[in-house]
Structure formats: structure tokens, C-alpha cells
NUBATI-749816 format. One line per field, with one value per atom (N, C-alpha, C, O, CB): residue number from 0; atom name; x, y, z. Coordinates in steps of 0.05 Angstrom, whole numbers. Atoms other than C-alpha are relative to their C-alpha. Glycine has a CB too. Layout:
num = [NUM	...] .
atome = [CA	...] .
X = [X	...] .
Y = [Y	...] .
Z = [Z	...] .
END
This chain:
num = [0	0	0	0	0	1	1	1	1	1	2	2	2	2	2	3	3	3	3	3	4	4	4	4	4	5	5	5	5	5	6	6	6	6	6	7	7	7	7	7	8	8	8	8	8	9	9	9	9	9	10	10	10	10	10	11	11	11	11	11	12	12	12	12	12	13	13	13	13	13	14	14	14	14	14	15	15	15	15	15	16	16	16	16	16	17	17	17	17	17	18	18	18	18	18	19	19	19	19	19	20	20	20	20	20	21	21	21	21	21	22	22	22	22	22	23	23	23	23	23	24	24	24	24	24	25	25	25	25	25	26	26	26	26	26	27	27	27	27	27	28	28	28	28	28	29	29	29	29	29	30	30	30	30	30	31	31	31	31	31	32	32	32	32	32	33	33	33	33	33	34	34	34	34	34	35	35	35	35	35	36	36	36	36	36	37	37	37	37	37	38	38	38	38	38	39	39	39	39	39	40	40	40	40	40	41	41	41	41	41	42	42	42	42	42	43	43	43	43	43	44	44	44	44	44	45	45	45	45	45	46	46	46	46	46	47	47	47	47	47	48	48	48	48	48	49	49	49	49	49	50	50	50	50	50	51	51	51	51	51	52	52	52	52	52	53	53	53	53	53	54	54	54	54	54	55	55	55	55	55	56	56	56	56	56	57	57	57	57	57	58	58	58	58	58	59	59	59	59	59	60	60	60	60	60	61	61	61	61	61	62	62	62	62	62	63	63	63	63	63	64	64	64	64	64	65	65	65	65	65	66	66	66	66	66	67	67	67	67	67	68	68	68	68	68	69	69	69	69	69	70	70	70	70	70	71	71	71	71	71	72	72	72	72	72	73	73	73	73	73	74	74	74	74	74	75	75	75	75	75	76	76	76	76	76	77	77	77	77	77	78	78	78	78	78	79	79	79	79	79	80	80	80	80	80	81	81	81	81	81] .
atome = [N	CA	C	O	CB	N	CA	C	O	CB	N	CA	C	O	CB	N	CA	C	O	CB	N	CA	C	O	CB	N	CA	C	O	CB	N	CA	C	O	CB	N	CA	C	O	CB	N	CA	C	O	CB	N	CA	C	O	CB	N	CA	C	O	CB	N	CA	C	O	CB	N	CA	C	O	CB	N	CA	C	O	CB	N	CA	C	O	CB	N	CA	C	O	CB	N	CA	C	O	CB	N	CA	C	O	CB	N	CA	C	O	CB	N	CA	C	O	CB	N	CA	C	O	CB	N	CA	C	O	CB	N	CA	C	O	CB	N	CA	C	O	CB	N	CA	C	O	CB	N	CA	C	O	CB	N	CA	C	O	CB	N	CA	C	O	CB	N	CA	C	O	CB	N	CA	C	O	CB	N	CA	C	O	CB	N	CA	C	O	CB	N	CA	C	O	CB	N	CA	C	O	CB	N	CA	C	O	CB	N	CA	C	O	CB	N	CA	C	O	CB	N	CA	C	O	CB	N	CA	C	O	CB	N	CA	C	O	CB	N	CA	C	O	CB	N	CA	C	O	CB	N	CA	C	O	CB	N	CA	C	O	CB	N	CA	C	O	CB	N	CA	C	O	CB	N	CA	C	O	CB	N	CA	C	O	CB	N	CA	C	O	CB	N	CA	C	O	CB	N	CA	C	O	CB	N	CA	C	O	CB	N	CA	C	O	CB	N	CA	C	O	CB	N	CA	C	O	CB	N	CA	C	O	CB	N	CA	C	O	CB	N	CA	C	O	CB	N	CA	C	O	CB	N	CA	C	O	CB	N	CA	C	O	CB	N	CA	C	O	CB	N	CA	C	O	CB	N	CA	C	O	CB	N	CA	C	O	CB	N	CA	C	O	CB	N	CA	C	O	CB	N	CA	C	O	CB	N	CA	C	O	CB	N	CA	C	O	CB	N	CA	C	O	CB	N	CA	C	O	CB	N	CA	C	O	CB	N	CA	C	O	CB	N	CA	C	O	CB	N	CA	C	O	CB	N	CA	C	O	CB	N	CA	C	O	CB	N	CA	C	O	CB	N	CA	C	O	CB	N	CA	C	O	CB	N	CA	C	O	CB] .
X = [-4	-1287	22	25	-27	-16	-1233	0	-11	32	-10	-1210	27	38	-22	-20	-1158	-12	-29	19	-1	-1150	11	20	-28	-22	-1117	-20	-37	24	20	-1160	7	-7	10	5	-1140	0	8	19	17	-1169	-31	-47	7	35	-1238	-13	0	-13	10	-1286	1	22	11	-4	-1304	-6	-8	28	15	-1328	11	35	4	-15	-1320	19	33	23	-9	-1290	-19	-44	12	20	-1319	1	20	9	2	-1343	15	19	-17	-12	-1303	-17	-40	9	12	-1322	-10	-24	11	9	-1336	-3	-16	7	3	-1342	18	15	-27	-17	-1285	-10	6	25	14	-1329	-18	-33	-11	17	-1360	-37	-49	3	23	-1429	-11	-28	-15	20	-1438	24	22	-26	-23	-1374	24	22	-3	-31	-1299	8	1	18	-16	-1257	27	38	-23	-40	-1191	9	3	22	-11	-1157	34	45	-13	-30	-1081	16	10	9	-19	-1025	18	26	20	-22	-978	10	15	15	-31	-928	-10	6	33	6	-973	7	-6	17	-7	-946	-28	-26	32	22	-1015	-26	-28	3	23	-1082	-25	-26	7	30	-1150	-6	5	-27	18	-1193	-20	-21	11	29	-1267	-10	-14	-25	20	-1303	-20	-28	5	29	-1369	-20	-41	-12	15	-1395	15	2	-8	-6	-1349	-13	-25	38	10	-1373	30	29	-24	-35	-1289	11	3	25	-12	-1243	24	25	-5	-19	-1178	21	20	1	-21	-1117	25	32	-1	-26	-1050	25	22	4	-29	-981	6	-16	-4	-5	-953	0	-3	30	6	-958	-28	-32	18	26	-1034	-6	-18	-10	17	-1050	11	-3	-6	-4	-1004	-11	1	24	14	-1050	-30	-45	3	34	-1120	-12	-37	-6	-2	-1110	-31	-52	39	16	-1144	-26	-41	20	22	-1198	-21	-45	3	7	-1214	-22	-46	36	2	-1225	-33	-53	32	22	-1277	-25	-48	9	25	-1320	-12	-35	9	-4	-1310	-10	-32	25	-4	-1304	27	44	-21	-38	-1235	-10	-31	20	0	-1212	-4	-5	38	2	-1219	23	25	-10	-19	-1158	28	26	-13	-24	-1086	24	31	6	-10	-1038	1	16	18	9	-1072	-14	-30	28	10	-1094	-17	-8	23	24	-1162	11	34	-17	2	-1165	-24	-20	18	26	-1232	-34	-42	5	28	-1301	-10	-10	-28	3	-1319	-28	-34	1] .
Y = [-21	4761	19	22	16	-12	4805	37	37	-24	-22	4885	5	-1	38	-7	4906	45	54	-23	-23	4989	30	24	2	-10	5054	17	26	15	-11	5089	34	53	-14	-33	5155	9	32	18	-9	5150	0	6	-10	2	5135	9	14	-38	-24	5170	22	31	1	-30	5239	6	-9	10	-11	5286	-12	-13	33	5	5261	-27	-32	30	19	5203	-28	-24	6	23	5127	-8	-1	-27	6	5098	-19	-37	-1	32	5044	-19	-19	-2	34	4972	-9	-29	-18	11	4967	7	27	-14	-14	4990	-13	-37	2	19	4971	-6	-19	11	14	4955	-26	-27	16	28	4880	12	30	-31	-1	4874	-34	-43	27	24	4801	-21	-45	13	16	4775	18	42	-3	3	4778	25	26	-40	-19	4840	12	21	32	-2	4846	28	26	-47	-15	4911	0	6	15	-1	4907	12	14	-18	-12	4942	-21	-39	24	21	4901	-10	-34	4	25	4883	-5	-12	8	11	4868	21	18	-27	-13	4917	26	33	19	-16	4965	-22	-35	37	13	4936	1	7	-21	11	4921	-22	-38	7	19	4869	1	7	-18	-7	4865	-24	-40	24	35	4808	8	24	-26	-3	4798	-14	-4	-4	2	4763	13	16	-33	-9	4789	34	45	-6	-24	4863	21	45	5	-16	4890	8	-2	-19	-1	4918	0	15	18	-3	4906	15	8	-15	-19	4960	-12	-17	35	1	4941	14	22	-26	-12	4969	24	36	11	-20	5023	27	49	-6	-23	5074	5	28	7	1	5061	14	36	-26	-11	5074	19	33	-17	-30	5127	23	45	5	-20	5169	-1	19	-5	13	5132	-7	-10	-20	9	5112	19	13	12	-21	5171	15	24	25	3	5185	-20	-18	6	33	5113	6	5	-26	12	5111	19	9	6	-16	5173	-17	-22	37	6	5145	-30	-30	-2	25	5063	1	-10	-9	2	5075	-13	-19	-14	12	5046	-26	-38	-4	34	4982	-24	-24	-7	33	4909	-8	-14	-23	11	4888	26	46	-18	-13	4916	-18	-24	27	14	4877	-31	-42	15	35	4808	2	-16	-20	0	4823	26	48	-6	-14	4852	24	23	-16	-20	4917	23	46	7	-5	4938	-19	-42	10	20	4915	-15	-3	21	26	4853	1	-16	-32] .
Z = [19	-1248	10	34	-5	-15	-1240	-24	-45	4	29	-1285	14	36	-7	0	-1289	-3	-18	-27	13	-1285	18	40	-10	-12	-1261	19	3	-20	-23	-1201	-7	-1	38	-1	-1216	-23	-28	16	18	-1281	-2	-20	-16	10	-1259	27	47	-11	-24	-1209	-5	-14	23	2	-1212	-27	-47	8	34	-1270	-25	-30	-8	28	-1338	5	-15	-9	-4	-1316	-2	0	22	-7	-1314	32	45	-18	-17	-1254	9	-8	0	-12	-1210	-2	8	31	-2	-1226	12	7	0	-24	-1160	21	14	5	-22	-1097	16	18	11	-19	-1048	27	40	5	-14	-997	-5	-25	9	10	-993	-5	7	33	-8	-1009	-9	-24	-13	12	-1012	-14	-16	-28	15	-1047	8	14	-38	-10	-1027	-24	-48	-3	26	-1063	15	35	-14	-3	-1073	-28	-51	-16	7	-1097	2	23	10	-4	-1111	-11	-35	-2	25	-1141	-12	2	10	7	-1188	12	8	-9	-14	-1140	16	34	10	-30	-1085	20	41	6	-26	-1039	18	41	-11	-9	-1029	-15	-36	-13	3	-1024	17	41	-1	-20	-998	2	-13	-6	-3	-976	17	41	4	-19	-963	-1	-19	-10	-1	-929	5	21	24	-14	-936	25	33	-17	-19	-884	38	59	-4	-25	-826	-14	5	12	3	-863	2	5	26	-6	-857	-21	-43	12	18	-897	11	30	-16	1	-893	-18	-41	3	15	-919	9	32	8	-8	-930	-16	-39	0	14	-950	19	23	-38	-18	-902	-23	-12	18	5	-959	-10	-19	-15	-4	-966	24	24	-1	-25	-895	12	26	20	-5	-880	-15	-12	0	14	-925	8	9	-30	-2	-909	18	20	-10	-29	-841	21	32	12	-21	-804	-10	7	8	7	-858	-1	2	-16	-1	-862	29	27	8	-23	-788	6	16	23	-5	-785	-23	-16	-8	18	-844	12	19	-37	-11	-819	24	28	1	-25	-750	10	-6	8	-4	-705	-11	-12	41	12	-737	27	51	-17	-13	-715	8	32	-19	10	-732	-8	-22	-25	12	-737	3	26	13	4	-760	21	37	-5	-14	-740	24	28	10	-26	-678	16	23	15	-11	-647	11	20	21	-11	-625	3	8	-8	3	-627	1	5	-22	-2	-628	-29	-50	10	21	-674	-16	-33	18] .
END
């Protein structure tokens, strides 16, 4: 299944809810922008999310990390606990 829709029309008062939750719970999710260049990805059985696009995580990076905890993974390769 997939939607299509614009994130900073939905969430928050008066607004509709997100489709989904970008965290896994059980099935694989993929968040993208058109051109591919910003995105997520959540696995469910490793329990991860992956962020990509350098202007994603220079915004999300350091909130991310307090709510998450440090990452697993940065660009490919471990850096944290599994």
C-alpha cells in the first residue's frame, strides 16, 4: 500500500493525521520526497530507522538522537550498539 501526501499538511490541530507512523511496527516504511533526495526508512525486525538526504538530518540529526538514542549506523557502517 502506499499515499501519497504533503507532511506539513497533516499533524497537529485541525489537521488530518499521518497515514502512518514513521517508525516500523511490523512492516518496512518508506518515506520519500519526489526526487528521492530526503527520506526514511524503518525496519521492522532490526527495530531502526534510517534518515537520508543531508538536508533531512542537518535539521533532525540531534533531536532524532535524544528521542532514538545514538545511531547504529552512519553512512553504512556501525557506530553504535546493534
Amino acid at each position: 500500500m502506499s499515499y501519497r501526501f504533503a507532511p506539513q499538511e497533516v499533524g497537529g490541530p485541525g489537521r488530518p493525521a499521518w497515514p502512518l507512523s514513521p517508525y516500523p511496527d511490523g512492516d518496512y516504511y518508506l518515506f520519500l520526497t519526489e526526487d528521492f533526495r530526503i527520506g526514511s526508512f524503518g525496519h521492522p525486525w532490526e527495530e531502526s530507522l534510517c534518515l537520508f538526504g543531508e538536508a533531512l538530518l542537518d535539521v533532525a540529526a540531534t533531536e532524532l538522537d535524544k528521542v532514538l538514542g545514538l545511531p547504529i549506523r552512519r553512512s553504512g557502517k556501525a557506530v553504535g550498539p546493534a
